[in-house]
C-alpha positions in Angstrom: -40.2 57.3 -24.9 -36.6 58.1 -23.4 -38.0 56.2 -20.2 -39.6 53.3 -21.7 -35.9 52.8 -23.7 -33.8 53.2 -20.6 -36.2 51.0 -18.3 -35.9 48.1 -21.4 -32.0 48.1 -21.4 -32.3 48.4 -17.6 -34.3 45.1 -17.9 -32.1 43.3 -20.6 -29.5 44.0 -18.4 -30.8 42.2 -15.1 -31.9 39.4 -17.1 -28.9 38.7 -18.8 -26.4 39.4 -16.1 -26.6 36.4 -14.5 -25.5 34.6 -18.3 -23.0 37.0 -18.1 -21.4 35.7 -14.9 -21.9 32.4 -16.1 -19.5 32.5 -19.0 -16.7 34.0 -17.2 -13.9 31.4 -17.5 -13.8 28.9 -14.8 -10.7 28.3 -13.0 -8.2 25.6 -14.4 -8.3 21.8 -13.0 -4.9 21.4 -12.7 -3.7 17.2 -13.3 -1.0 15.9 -11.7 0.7 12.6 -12.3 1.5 10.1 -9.2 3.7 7.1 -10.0 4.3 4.8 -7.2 5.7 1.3 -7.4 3.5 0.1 -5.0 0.7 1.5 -3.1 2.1 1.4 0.4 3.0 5.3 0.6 2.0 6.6 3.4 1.9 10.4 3.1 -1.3 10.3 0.5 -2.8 12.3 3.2 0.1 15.0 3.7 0.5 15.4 -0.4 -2.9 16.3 -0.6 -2.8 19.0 2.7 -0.5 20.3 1.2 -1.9 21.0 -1.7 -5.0 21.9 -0.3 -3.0 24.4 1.8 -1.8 26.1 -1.7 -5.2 26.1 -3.0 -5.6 22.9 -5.1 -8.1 20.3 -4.0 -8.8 17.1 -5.8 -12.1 17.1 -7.5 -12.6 20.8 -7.6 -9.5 22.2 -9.3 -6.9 19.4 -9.2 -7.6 15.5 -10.4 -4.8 13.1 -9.5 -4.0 10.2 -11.6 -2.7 7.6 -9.4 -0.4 5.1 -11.1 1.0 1.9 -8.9 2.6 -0.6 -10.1 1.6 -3.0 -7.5 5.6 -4.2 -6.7 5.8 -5.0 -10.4 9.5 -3.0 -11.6 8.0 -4.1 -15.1 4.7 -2.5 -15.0 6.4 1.5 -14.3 8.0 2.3 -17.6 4.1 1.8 -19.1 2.8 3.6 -16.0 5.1 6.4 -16.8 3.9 6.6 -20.4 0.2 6.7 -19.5 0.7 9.5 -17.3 2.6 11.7 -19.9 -0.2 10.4 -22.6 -2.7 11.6 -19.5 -1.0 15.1 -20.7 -0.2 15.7 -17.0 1.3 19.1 -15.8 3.7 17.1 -12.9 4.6 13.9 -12.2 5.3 12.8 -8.6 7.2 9.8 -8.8 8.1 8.1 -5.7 11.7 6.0 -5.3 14.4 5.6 -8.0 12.8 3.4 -10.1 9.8 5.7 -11.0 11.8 9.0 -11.0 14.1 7.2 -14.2 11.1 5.6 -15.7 9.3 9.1 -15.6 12.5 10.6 -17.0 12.7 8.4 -19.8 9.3 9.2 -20.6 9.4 13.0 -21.2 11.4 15.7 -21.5 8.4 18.0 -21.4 6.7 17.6 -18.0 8.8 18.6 -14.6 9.3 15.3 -12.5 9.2 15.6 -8.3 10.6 12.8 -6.9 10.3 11.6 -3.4 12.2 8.8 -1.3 15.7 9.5 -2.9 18.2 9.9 -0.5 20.8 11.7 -3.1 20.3 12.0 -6.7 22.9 13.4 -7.4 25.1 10.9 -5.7 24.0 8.5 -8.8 26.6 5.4 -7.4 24.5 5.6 -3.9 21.9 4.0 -6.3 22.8 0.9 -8.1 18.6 2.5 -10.7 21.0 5.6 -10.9 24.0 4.5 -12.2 24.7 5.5 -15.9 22.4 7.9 -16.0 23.0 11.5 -17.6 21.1 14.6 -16.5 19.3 13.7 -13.4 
């Protein structure tokens, strides 16, 4: 009886090992934000090797949400808000224009900001000027 016990949990346990390993938590898809204002950046490419050299690649455990604004200064303010909306965990935001535009956007999600000679030089920049807290 002992044996017919044992070999039934032994059996439960093979069968229901492989559900087991199927509810372990998946890793997180990480969602970054990119907000360009147009789409003639060239390192594309070299953002995602890089991030592909720190683990993260796009459609397995990182989306992207491109944003351009197609050489429309108007259309980056509502880009901006879409990709805080978009609940993204960074924003990339490449030239002046998009860095402020992101800024004014959140205060929550972390802003990297590319193609800025010197931010904190803010009259280098006629987009920087007046600013606080850059």
């Amino acid at each position: 009886m002992r044996l017919i016990r044992l070999a039934a949990i032994l059996a439960l346990g093979v069968i229901l090992a492989p559900l087991a390993g199927g509810a372990q938590q998946k890793e997180k898809v990480r969602r970054i934000g990119f907000l360009a204002g147009t789409n003639r950046f060239e390192s594309y490419d070299a953002l995602r090797q890089g991030l592909r050299e720190h683990g993260y690649v796009e459609g397995q455990n990182l989306v992207i949400e491109w944003r351009f604004a197609e050489g429309r200064t108007d259309r980056i303010a509502g880009l901006a808000a879409e990709l805080v909306s978009l609940n993204v965990e960074v924003i990339v935001a490449v030239a002046p224009d998009c860095a402020l535009a992101a800024k004014k956007a959140t205060a929550a999600i972390p802003i990297v900001f590319t193609q800025v000679s010197d931010p904190m030089a803010r009259d280098s920049c006629p987009a920087w000027r007046g600013q606080v807290g850059i």
